[in-house]
C-alpha positions in Angstrom: 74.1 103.9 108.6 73.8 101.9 112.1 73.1 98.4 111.5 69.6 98.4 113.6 68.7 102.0 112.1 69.2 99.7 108.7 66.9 97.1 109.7 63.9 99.3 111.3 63.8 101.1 107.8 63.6 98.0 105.5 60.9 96.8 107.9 59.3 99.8 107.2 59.6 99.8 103.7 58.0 96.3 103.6 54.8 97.7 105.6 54.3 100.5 103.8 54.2 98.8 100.4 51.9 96.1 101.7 47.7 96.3 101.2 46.2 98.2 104.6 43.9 95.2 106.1 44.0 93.4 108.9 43.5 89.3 109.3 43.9 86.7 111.3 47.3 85.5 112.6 47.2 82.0 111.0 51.2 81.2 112.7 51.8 78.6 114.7 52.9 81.0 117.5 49.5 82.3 118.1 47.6 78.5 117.4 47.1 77.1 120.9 45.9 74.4 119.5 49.2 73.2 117.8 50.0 69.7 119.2 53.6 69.4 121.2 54.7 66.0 122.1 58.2 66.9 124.2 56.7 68.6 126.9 54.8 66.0 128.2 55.4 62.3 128.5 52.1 62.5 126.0 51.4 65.1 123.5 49.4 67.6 124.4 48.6 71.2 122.7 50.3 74.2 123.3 47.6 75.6 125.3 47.4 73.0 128.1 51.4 73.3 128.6 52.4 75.7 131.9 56.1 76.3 130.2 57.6 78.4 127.3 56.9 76.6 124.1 58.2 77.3 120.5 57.6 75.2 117.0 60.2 75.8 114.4 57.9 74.1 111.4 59.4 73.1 107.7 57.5 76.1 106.0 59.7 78.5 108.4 62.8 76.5 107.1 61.4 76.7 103.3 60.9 80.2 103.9 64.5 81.1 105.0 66.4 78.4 103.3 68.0 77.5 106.5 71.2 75.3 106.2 71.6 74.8 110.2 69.4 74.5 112.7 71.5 77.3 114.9 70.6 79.9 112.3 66.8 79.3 113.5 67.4 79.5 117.1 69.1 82.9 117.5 65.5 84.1 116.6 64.5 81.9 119.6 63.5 83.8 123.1 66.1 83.0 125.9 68.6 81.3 123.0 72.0 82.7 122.7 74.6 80.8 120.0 78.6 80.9 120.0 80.8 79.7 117.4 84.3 79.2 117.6 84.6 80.5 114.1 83.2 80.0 110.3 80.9 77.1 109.2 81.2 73.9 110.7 83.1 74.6 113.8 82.3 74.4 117.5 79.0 75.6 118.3 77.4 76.1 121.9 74.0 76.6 122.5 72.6 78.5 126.1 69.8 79.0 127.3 68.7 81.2 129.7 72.3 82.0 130.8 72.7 78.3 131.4 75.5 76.1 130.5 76.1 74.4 127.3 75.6 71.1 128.2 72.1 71.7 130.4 70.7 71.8 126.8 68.9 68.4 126.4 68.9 67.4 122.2 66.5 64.7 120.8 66.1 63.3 117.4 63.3 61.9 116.7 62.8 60.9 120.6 66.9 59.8 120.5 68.8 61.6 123.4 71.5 62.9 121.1 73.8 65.2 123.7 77.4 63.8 122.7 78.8 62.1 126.0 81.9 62.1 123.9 82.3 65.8 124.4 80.7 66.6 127.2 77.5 66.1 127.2 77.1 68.9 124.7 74.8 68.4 121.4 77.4 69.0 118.2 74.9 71.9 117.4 77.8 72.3 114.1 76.9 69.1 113.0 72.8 69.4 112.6 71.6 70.7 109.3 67.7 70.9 108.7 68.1 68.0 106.2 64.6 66.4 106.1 63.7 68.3 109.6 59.7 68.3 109.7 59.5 70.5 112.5 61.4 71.6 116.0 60.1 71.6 119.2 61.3 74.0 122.3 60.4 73.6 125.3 62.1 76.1 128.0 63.1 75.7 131.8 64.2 72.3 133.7 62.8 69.0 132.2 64.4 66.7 134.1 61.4 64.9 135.5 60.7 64.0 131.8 63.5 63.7 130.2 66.6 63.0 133.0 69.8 64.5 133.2 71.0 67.5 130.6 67.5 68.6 130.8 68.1 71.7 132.8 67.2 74.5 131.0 65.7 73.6 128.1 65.0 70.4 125.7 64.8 70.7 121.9 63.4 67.7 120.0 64.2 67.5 116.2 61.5 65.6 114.5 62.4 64.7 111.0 59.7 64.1 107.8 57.8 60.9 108.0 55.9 59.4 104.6 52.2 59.4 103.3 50.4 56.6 101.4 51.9 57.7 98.2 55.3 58.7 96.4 56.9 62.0 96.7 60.7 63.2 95.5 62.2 66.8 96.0 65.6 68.1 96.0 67.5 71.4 95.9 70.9 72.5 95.4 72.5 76.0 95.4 76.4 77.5 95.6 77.9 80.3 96.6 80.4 82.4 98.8 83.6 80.8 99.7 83.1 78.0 96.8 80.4 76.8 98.7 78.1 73.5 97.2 74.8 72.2 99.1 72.4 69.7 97.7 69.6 67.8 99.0 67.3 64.5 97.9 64.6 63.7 99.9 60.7 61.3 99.1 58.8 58.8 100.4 56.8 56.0 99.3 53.9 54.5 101.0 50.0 52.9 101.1 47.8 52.5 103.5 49.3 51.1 106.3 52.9 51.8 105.5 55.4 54.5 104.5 58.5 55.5 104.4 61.1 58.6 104.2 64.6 59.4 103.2 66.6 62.3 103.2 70.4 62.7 101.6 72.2 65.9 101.9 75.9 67.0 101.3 77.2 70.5 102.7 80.4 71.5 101.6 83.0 74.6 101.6 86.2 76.1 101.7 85.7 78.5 104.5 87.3 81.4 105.4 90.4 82.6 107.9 89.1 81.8 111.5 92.3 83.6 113.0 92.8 87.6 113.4 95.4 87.1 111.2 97.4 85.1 108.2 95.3 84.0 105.5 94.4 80.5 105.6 91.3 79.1 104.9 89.5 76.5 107.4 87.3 74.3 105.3 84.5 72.2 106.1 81.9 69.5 104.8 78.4 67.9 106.4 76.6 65.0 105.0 73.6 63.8 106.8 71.1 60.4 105.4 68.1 59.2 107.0 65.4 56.8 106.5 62.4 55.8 109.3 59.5 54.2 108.4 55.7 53.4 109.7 53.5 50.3 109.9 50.5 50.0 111.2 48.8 46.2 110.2 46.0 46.7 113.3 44.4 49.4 114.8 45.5 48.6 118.2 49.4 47.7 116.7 51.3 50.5 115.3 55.5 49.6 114.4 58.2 52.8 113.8 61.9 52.9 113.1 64.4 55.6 112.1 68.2 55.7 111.2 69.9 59.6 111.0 73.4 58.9 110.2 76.1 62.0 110.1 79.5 62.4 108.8 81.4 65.4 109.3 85.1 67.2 109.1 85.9 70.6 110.0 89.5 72.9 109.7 90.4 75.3 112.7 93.4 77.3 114.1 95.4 76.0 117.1 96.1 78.6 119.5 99.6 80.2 119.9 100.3 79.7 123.4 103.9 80.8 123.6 103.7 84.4 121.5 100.1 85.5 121.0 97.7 83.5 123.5 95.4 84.0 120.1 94.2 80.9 117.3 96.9 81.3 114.5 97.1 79.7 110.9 97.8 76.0 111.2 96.8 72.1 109.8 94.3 71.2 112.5 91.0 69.3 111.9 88.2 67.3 113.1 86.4 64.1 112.2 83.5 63.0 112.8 80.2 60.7 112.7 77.2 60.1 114.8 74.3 57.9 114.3 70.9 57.8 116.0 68.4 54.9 115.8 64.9 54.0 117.6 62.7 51.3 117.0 59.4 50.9 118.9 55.9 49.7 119.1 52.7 51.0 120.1 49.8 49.0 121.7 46.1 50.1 122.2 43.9 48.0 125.1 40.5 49.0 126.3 39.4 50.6 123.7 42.0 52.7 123.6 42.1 53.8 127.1 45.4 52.2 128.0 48.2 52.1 125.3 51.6 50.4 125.9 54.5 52.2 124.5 57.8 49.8 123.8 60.8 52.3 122.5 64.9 51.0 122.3 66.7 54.2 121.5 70.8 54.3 120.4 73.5 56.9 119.8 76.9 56.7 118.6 79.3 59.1 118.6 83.5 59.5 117.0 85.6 62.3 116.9 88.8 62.3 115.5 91.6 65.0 116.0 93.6 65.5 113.3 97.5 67.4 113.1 98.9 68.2 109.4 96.6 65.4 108.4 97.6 62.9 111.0 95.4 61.1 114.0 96.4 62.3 117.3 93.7 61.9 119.5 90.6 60.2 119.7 87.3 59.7 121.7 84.3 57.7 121.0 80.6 56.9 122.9 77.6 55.1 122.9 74.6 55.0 124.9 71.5 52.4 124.6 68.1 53.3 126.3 65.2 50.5 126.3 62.3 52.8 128.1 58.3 51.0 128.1 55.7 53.8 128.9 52.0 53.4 130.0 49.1 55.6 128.9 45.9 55.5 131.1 43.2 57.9 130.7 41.1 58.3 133.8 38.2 60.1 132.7 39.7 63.8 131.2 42.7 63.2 132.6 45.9 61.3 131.6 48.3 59.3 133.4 51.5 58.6 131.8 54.0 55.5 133.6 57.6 54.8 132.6 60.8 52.9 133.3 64.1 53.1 131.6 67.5 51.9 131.4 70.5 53.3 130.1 74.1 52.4 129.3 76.6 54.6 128.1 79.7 53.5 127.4 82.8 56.1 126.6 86.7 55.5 125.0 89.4 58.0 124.7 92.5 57.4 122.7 95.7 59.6 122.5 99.4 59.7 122.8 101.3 58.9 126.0 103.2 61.7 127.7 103.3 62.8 131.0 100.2 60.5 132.0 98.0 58.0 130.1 95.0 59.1 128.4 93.7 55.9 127.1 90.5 54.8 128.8 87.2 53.2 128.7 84.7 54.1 131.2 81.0 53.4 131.6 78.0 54.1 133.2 74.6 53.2 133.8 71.4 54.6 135.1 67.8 52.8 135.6 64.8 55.4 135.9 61.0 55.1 136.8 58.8 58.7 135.9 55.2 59.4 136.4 53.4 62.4 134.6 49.6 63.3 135.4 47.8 65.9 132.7 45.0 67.3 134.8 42.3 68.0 132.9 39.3 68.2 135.2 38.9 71.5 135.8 37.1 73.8 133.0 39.9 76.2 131.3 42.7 74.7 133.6 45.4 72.1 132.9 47.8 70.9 135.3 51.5 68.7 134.9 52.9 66.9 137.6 55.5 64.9 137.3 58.4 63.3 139.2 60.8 61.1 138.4 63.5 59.0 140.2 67.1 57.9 138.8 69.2 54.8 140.4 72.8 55.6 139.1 76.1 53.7 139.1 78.4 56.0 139.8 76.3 58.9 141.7 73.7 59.2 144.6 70.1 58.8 143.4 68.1 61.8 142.4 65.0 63.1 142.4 63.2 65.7 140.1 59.6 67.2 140.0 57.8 69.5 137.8 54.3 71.0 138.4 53.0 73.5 135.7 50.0 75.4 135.5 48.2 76.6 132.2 44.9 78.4 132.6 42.7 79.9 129.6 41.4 82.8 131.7 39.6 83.4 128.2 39.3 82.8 124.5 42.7 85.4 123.9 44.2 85.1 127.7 46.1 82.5 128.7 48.7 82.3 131.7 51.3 79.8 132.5 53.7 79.1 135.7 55.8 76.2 136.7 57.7 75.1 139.0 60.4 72.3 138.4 64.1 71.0 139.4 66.8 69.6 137.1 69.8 67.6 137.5 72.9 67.2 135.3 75.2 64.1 136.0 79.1 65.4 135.8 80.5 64.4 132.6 82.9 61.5 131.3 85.4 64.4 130.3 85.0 66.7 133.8 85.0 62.9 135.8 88.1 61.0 134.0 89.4 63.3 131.5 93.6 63.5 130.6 95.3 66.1 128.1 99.1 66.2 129.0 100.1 69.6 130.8 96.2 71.0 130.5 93.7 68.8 131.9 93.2 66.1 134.8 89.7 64.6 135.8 88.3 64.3 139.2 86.2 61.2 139.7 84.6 62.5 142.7 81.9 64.7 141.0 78.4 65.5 142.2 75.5 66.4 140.0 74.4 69.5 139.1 70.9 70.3 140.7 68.7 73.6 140.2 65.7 74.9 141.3 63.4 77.0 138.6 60.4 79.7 138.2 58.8 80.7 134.8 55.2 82.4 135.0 54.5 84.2 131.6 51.2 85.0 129.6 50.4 84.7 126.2 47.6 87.5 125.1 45.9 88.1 121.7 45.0 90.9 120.5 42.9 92.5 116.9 40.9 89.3 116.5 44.4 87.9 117.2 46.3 88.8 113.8 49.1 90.1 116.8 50.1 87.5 119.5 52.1 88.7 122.5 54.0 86.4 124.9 55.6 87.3 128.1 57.6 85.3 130.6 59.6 86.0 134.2 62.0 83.2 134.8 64.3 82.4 137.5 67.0 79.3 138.2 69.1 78.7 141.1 72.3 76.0 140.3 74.0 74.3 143.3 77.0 72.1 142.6 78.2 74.1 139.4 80.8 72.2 138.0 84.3 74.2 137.3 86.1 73.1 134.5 89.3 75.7 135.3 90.2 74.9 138.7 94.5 74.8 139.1 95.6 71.6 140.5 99.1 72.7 142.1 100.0 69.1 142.7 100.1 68.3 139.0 100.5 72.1 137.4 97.2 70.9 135.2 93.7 72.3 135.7 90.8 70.2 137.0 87.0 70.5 137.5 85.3 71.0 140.9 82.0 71.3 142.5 81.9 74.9 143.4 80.2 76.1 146.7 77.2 78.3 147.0 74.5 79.3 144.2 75.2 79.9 140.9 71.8 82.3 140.1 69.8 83.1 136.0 67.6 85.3 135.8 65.4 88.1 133.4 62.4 88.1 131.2 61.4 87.3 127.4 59.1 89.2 125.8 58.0 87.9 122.2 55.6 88.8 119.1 53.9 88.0 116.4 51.5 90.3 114.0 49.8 89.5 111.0 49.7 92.9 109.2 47.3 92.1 106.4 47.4 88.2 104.5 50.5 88.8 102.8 52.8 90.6 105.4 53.7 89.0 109.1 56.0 90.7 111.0 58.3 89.2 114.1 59.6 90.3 117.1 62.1 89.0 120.7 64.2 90.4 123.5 65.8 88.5 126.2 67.2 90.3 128.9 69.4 87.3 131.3 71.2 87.9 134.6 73.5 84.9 135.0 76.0 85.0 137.7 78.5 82.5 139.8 80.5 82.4 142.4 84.6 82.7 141.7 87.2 80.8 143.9 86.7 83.2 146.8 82.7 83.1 146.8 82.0 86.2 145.0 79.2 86.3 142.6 80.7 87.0 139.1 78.9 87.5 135.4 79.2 84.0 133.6 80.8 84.1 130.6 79.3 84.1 126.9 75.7 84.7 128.3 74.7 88.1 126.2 72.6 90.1 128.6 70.6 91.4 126.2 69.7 89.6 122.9 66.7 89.4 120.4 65.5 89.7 116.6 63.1 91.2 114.1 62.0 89.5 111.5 59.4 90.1 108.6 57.7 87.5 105.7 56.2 89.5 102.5 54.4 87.5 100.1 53.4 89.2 96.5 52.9 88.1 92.8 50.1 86.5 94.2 52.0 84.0 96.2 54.3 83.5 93.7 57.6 85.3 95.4 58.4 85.3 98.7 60.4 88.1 100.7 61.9 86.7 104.4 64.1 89.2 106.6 65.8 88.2 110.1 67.6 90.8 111.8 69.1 89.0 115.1 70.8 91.0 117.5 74.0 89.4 120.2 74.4 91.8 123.1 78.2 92.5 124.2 79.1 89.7 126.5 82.1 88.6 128.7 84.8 85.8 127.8 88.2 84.9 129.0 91.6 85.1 127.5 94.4 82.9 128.5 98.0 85.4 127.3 101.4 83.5 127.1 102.6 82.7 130.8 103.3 83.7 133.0 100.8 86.5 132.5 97.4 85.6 134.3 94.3 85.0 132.6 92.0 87.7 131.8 88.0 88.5 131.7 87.7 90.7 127.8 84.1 92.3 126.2 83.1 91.2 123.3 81.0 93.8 121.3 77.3 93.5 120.5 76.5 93.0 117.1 73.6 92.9 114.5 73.0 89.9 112.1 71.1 90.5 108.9 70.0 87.5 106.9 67.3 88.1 103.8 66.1 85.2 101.6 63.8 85.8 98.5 62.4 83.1 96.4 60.0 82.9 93.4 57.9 80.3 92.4 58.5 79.1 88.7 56.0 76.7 88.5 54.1 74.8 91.1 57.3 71.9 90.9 60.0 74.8 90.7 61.3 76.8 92.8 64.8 79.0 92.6 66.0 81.5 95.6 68.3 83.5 96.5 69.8 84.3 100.4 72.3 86.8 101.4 73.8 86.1 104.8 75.5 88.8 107.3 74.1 91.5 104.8 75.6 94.1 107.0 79.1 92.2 106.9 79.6 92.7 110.7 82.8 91.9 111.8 82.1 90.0 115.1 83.2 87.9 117.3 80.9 84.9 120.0 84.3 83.6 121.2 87.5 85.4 121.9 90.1 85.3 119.1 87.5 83.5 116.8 86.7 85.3 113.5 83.5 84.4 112.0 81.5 85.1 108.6 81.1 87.7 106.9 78.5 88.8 103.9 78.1 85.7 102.0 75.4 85.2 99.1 73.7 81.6 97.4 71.7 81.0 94.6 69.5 77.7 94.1 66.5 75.8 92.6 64.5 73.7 94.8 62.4 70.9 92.7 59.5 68.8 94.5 58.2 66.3 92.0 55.6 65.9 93.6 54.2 68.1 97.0 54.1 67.3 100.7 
């Protein structure tokens, strides 16, 4: 049977054996009142925001068992994921046909992109250890947020404490010798708390390669801790810690016989930590507050060859940013100024060139963001912001974005904005022997973008329905694969002309009856460039079509729990580099279903066991050329809270 003809019946199934009554929608996709605090400089709800919002929460997580936060997003409108094989390998994250690395990450408020490897979040490396919620927030966010923040930010917030003592954990195995488990509690009183999490991820893997028979192993373990203290109520103190250590097996690529990844001893190392402390000040009776934040990241990668270091790179990057919150009657006025150093190391063996370094940079920013309130049933965002760099010309971004309720189940949003992405260490200074030389003579990124959607409920709104028309024009692209005939190596250039995105997501959400909610996205994306001789070509790995079904059943009365996601990867372009001297070469890769069921049944109120099937159609696929990845894999697991959230 055709894998979507699969997943429109068992949709069906779960319909027609649910209760026929309608109620109310009670998800946060529909709740316009859900607070966001990433797409502003100052939270502000959902329905008072002119771009595309989405909030991942923990019960979504719960419900799915999710063990990486990728497996959430492919349900996400505009998001389309590559992996360059099984569990724990290199993941990229697009959106809206952008690039990789014009994905802005934060954790907990920490700007978390890896300056390491090019700007580009280690999306292989996040699990949803102790993750509270996830907030999305689509199209250029560079007047908030800086550089990276091109097409989209996503802000991982972990679990924070109460004024009392709670204790879970979980643990479950499975396919491929496969071993999580989880710890996470708090303790707390009235004006303190704090939270911990401790999980370990580990498996043997399976053959990434086309052929021979080796498996690529992998392992993920991820602790934090923040805390709260609040001794005034003008005077509120935070801190957080998110440490992560993880290794990962892959396949070199034969480049003398094949072109293709082939069995062989190759791995990765690697840790990153993220920390923020900061205090919070109320004057005026609360009508100015003075936010003091000091924000770090630190990033190492190690490359390993039958078990031996080889190469090596390493970054850090400090932000101190002080923000101002003035309320002037409804509205709010949000002042900031930043500074940030980022400092970057690469180690490796001498051949042919050098590539031992240590570069750094450093940028110092003011922003300004006005939530316009004044107007019944209309809320407007402006903001701007400036950035003084060290090594670049200084930029300039803006944002205005429109939200108005034109009644109780109508709402529309627009917004206009531009972005900015700052070329990276790698693209700038960057040395592999015989592959890759740097040019230090970069220019940023910049784009231009269009979003105007609407959001409409319907049936006393048990079914939510979003729409939204976006556009992005990219000047300066940076091209990573330009051949440099005075060293035989590639390079990276600024490319000339307009790089263009464009297309339209459609999302939605219905509440059947209490016990059955059903889910629904498609994203079609036009993303094209401009080759070497200025004609506009399809960028690679940007599906044009993608999207995902998904279904929640509850029964026993509440006891068991039934979760379906059916996410679908449209056929999509990549390029394959054959032995020389043959020239490189633009391949399809096919479109492909991914079916992922979770049920879970409530022994007692503390108890909790579950099992998840993954891949249940056992597609054989591929996001990168060459690249095998899963296929159907099953777990089993108990989940015990000692006490509940």
């Amino acid at each position: 049977m055709p894998s979507h003809r699969f997943s429109v019946f068992l949709v069906y199934g779960l319909i027609a054996s649910a209760p026929a009554a309608s109620q109310t929608n009670n998800d946060s996709h529909g709740d316009l009142d859900t607070i966001v605090i990433t797409a502003s400089r100052s939270p502000l709800a959902r329905g008072n925001i002119g771009s595309s919002t989405t909030v991942i929460t923990h019960d979504l997580i719960e419900k799915r068992q999710a063990r990486y936060v990728t497996d959430l997003l492919r349900a996400i409108p505009g998001f389309s994921v590559s992996q360059t094989g099984t569990t724990g390998t290199q993941t990229q994250v697009r959106v809206r046909g952008a690039e990789a690395n014009h994905v802005l990450v934060l954790i907990d408020g920490v700007r978390a992109n890896d300056p390491a490897t090019g700007d580009e979040f280690r999306w292989e490396q996040l699990s949803t250890s102790n993750v509270e919620r996830i907030e999305i927030v689509r199209g250029p966010q560079s007047s908030l947020w800086g550089s990276d923040a091109i097409a989209a930010v996503v802000h991982i917030i972990t679990r924070s404490g109460g004024d009392n003592t709670k204790l879970g954990s979980y643990i479950e195995g499975g396919t491929n010798n496969t071993l999580n488990a989880g710890l996470q509690g708090s303790i707390g009183g009235e004006q303190w708390s704090v939270a911990y999490g401790l999980e370990r991820q580990d498996t043997d893997g399976s053959n990434i390669s086309r052929s021979g028979d080796e498996n690529d192993e992998s392992d993920l373990t991820t602790a934090s801790v923040s805390g709260k203290y609040r001794p005034t109520d003008q005077l509120a103190l935070n801190f957080g810690v998110r440490m992560v250590d993880a290794y990962s097996q892959f396949d070199p690529v034969d480049f003398f016989t094949t072109g293709l990844p082939t069995d062989g001893d190759r791995a990765t190392e690697s840790t990153q930590a993220t920390l923020h402390s900061g205090a919070t000040v109320s004057t005026l009776d609360g009508r100015v507050v003075h936010k003091l934040t000091a924000r770090y990241l630190d990033t190492s990668n190690d490359n390993l060859v039958d078990g031996v270091q080889t190469s090596s790179s390493q970054s850090d990057r400090t932000s101190l940013i002080y923000q101002a919150d003035i309320q002037l009657d409804r509205n709010l006025l949000s002042l900031a100024a930043e500074n940030e150093q980022t400092r970057f190391e690469q180690r490796g063996t001498i051949g042919f060139g050098d590539p031992n370094q240590n570069q750094k940079t450093s940028v110092n920013s003011i922003a300004a963001d006005f939530q316009g309130k004044s107007v019944d049933h209309l809320t407007w965002l402006l903001s701007a912001r400036y950035d003084n760099y060290s090594d670049f010309d200084n930029t300039i971004t803006g944002r205005l974005a429109l939200a108005y309720k034109l009644s109780d189940t109508t709402l529309i949003r627009t917004s206009i904005g531009t972005g900015q992405k700052t070329p990276t260490f790698t693209e700038r200074f960057g040395f592999f022997p015989g592959q890759f030389v740097g040019n230090p003579d970069l220019k940023p990124e910049e784009s231009t973008s269009y979003e105007i959607g609407i959001e409409q409920l319907f049936l006393d709104g048990a079914l939510d329905l979003e729409i939204s028309i976006f556009s992005q024009d990219l000047e300066n692209e940076i091209n990573g694969f330009i051949f440099d005939p005075d060293t035989f190596s590639f390079t990276a250039a600024n490319m000339g002309g307009k790089s263009s995105r464009k297309g339209a997501e459609i999302s939605a959400m219905f509440t059947v009856v209490t016990n059955l909610e059903l889910g629904a996205s498609y994203t079609y994306t036009d993303s094209t460039e401009p080759d070497v001789q200025g004609n506009n070509v399809k960028e690679l790995r940007r599906p044009q079509h993608t999207g995902s079904l998904n279904a929640n059943y509850r029964f026993l009365n509440n006891q068991a729990n039934l979760y379906l996601a059916a996410d679908y990867g449209g056929s999509r372009n990549d390029i394959f580099f054959p032995p020389f001297p043959a020239p490189s070469e633009i391949v399809e890769l096919n479109s492909y279903w991914l079916v992922d069921l979770t049920a879970s049944y409530n022994i007692s109120r503390r108890i909790n066991v579950f099992v998840r099937a993954t891949n249940l159609l056992d597609e054989n696929y591929e996001q990168v050329f060459g690249y095998q990845t899963n296929g159907r894999a099953g777990y089993l697991g108990i989940r015990v809270n000692f006490d509940e959230w």
